[in-house]
C-alpha positions in Angstrom: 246.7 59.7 117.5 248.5 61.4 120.2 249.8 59.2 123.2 251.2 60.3 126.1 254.8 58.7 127.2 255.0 57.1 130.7 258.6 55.5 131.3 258.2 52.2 133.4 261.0 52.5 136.7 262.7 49.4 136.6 265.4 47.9 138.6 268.4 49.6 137.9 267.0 52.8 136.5 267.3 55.8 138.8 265.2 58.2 136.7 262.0 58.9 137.3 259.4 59.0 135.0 258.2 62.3 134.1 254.7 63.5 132.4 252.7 65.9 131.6 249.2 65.9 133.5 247.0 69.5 133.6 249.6 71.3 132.6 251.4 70.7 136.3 254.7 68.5 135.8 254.8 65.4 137.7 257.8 63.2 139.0 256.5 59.6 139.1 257.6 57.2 140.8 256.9 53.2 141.0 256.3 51.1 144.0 259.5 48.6 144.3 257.0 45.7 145.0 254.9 46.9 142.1 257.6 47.2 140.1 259.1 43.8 140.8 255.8 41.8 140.0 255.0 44.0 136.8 258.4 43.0 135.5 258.1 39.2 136.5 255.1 39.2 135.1 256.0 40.7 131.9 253.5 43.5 132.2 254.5 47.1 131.1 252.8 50.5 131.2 254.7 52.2 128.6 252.1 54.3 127.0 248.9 55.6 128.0 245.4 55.6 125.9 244.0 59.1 125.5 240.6 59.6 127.0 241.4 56.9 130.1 241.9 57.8 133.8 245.7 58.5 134.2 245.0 58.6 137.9 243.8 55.6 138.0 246.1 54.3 135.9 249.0 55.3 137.9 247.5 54.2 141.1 246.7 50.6 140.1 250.2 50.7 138.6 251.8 51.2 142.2 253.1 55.1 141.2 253.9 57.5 143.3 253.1 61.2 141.9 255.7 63.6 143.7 255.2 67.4 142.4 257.7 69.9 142.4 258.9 71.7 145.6 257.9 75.0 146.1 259.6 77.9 148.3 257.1 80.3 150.1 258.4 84.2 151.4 256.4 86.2 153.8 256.9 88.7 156.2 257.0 88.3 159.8 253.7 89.6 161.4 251.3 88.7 158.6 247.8 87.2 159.5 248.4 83.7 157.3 250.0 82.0 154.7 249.0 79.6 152.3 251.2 76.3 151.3 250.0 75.9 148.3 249.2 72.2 146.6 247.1 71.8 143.6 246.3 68.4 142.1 243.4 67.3 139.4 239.6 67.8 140.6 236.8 65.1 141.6 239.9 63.7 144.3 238.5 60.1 145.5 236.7 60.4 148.7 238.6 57.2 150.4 241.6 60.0 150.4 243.5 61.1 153.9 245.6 64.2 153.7 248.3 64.7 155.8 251.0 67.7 156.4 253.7 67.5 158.5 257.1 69.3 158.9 260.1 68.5 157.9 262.7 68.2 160.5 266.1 68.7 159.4 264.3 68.8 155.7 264.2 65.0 155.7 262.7 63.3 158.8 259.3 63.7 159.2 258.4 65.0 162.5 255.2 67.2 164.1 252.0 66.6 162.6 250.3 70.0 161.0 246.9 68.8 159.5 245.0 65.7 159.0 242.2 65.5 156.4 240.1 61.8 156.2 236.8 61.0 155.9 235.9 64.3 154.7 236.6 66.4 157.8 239.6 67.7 159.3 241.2 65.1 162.0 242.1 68.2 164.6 242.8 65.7 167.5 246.2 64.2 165.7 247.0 67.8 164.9 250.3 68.7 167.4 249.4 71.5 169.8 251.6 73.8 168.3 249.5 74.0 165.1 246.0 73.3 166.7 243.5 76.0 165.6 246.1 77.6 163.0 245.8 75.7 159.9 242.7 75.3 157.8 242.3 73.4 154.0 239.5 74.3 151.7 235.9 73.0 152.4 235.7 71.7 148.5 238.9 70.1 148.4 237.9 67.2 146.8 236.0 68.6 144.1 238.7 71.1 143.4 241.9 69.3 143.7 243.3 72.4 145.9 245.1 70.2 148.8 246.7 74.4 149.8 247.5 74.7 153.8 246.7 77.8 155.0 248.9 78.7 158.2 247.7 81.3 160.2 250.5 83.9 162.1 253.4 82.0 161.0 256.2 82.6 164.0 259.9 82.1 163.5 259.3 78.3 164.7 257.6 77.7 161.2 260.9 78.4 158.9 260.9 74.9 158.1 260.2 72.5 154.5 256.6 71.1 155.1 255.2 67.8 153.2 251.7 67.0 152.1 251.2 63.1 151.7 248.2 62.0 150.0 247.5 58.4 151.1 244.7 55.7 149.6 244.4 52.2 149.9 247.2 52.4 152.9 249.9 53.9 150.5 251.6 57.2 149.5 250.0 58.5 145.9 250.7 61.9 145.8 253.3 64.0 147.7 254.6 67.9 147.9 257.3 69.4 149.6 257.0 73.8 150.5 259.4 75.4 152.2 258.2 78.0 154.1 260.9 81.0 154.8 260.0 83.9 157.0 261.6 87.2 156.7 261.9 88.6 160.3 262.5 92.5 161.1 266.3 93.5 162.1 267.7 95.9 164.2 271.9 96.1 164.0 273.9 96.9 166.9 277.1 97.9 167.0 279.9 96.0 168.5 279.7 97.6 172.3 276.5 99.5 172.4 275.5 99.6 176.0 271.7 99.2 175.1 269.7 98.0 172.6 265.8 98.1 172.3 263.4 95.5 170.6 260.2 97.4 169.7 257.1 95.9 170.0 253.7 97.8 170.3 250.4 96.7 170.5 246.7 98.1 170.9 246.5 100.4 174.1 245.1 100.2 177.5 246.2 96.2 177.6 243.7 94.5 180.8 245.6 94.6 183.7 245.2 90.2 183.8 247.9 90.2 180.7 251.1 87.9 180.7 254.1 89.3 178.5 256.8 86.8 177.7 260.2 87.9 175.8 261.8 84.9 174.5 265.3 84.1 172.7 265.4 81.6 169.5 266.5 78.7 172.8 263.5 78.9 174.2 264.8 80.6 177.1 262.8 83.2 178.9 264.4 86.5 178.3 261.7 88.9 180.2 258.4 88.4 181.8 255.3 90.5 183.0 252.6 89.6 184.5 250.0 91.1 186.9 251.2 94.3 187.1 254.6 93.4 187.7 258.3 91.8 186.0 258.7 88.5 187.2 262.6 88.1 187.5 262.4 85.1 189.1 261.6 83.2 185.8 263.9 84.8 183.9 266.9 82.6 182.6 269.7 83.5 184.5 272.0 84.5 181.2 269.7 87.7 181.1 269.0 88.5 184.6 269.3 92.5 185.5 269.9 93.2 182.2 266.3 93.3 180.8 264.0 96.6 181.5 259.9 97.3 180.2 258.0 100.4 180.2 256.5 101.1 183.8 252.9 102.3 181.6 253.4 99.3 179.3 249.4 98.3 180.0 248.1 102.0 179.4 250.6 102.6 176.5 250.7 98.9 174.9 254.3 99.5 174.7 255.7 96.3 174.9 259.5 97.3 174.2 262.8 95.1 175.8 265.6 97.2 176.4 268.7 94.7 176.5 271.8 96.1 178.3 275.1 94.8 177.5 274.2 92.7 174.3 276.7 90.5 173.5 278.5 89.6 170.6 277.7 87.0 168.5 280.6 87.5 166.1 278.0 88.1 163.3 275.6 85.6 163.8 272.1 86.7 164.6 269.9 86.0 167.4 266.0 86.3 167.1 263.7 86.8 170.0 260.2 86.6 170.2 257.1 88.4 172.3 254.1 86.8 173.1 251.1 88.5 174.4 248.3 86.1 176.8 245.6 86.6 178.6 244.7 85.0 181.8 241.6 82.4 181.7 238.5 82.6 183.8 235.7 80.5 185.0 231.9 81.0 184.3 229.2 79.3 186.3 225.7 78.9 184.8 221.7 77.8 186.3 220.3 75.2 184.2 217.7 76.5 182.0 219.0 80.0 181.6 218.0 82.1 178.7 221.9 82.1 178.1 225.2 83.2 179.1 228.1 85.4 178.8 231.9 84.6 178.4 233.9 87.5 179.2 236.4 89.0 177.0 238.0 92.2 178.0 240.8 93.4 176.4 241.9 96.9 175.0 240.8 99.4 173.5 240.9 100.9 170.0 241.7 97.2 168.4 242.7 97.5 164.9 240.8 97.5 161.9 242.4 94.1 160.8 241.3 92.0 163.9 240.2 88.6 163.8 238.6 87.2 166.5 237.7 83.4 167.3 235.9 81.7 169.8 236.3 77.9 169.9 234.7 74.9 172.1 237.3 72.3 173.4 237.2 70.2 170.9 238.4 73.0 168.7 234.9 73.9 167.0 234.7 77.5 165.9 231.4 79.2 168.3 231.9 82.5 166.6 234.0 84.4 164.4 234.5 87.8 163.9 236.6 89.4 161.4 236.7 92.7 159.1 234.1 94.6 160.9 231.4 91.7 160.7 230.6 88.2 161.9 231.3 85.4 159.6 228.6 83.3 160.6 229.6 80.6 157.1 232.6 79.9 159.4 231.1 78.5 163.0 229.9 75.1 163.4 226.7 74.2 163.1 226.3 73.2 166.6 226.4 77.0 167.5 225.0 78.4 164.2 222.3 81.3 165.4 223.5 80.2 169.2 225.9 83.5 169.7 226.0 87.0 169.5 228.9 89.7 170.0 229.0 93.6 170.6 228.3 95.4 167.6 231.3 98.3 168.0 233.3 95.4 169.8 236.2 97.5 168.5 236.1 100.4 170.3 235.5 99.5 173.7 237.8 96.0 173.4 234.9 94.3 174.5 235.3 90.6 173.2 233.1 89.2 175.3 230.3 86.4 173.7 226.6 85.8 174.4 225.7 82.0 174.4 222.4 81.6 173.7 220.2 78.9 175.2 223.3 76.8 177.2 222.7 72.9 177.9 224.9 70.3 179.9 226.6 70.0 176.1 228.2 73.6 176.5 229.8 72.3 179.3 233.8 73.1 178.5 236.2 75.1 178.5 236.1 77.9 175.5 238.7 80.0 173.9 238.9 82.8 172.1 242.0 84.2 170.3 242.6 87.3 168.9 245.1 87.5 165.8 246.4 90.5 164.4 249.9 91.7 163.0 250.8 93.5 166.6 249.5 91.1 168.5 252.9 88.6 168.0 256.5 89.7 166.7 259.7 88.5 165.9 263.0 91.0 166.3 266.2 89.8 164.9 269.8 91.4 166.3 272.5 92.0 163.6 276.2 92.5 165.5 
């Protein structure tokens, strides 16, 4: 009769247990208060019976299951990225999922995605990651805990964990370290100029806001309303920053930098950030329905995505690969909304709300993601 080995972690004995479990390798690891009361007691869990619940078995045994760390490479500019976490199927429902990042690949820090209950937890999400990560509808029944990110941006290079928490401890846990390869342009030691392409759809609404920022935070250029606004540049690039005077016809977003200086080899990323200005819609009670205007350029490219969400972050429409994805809004607004046809073309992005009541009342965003629409330069001296 085949039995499966499980190595008890007593005092004293650093190594982890390690088994074999759907042929994904598992590092196991025993609760110290568990461990201490087995042990008095004179209990032990050396071997498993086939045919019994090993999850169970390892749960009421105080383990801890910690897979292996993964690494994840993608290139800068892709739509998303998945952090992949597969455990066993038929998960328990009493389950909360929880990924955060890593600061400093050791202290936890922002809060990415929260899963309890059966429904994602979007108001403990930090802002920086609201409306850009998503987990599997079935994730239960399949075991597949996977994060997809959506337009990872230089900020993400960092090791993310996924905790899997039940009865108020830690069962399960995964670290992925998510590394982004970002475009380079070299300069040599010097050069007077150097440029940082970025282009975008053309004909950008004249309402845009362009911001050019270094890896600090620190504002390196901004447009808006026609206009640079040098007076909220930081002072280390002031008067030496230029844009194309057509940048809104042309959707040329390029920097020049003059004088770049050395950084003795190091490299120094900057990042460009495209926004459009908000607007206000008033509506009579009782109306057959309303429109929420969207204009923005034309000629969008094929691989658009656009999503409209409610304020508390519940997708009203979504639009992506030439078609709507009506399996993707909430049920709230299912049949409720309605969007050009050859929305494309014209960059008209605007949606029809069918049927408004005093629940609509909110604000509503949409978000456009493509590969131009956000970029990442890094400078090589």
């Amino acid at each position: 009769m085949n039995r499966t080995h499980l190595q008890s972690h007593r005092p004293g004995n650093k190594d982890s247990a390690v088994t074999q479990l759907n042929r994904e390798t598992f590092f196991l690891r025993e609760d110290k208060q568990t461990s201490r009361a087995a042990t008095q007691e004179g209990r032990g869990f050396d071997f498993l019976s086939p045919g019994t619940d090993l999850r169970s078995d390892l749960m009421s045994a105080g383990v801890k299951m910690v897979f292996p760390p993964e690494e994840v490479e993608v290139e800068s500019g892709v739509e998303s990225v998945e952090l992949p976490f597969k455990t066993t199927a038929d998960l328990p429902e009493d389950i909360t999922v929880k990924w955060m990042k890593l600061e400093n690949d050791e202290v936890e820090g922002e809060m990415v995605h929260v899963y309890q209950n059966g429904y994602d937890q979007p108001e403990e999400q930090h802002r920086f990651y609201r409306t850009r990560t998503e987990m599997n509808e079935d994730l239960l029944t399949t075991g597949d805990l996977s994060l997809t990110l959506k337009h990872p941006t230089g900020s993400d290079r960092k090791t993310f964990i996924c905790k899997v928490y039940r009865e108020g401890r830690v069962w399960m846990e995964k670290e992925v370290k998510l590394s982004i390869r970002v475009p380079q342009v070299e300069v040599e030691s010097g050069a007077e100029s150097v440029q940082l392409p970025f282009r975008t759809g053309a004909d950008l609404s004249g309402d845009v806001r362009v911001e050019w920022k270094d890896r600090y935070n620190r504002k390196v250029h901004v447009y808006q309303n026609g206009s640079d606004r040098p007076e909220e540049q930081d002072e280390f690039y002031r008067n030496r920053t230029e844009m194309n005077e057509d940048l809104l016809r042309t959707g040329d977003l390029t920097l020049t930098l003059r004088h770049p200086r050395s950084l003795n080899g190091n490299i120094r990323t900057f990042t460009c950030k495209v926004y459009i200005q908000q607007q206000e819609v008033e509506v009579e009670s009782g109306a057959e329905s309303v429109q929420l205007p969207f204009i923005t350029t034309a000629d969008l490219p094929e691989d658009v995505r656009v999503e409209w969400k409610d304020w508390n972050n519940r997708k009203v429409h979504v639009y992506q690969n030439g078609s709507d994805r009506s399996e993707e809004q909430d049920e709230f607004y299912r049949n409720r909304t309605e969007m050009k046809k050859d929305l494309l073309s014209p960059g008209n992005l605007s949606l029809t709300l069918k049927h408004p009541t005093g629940r609509d009342k909110g604000t509503f965003t949409c978000t456009v993601y493509s590969r131009r629409m956000e970029k990442q330069m890094k400078i090589h001296f």
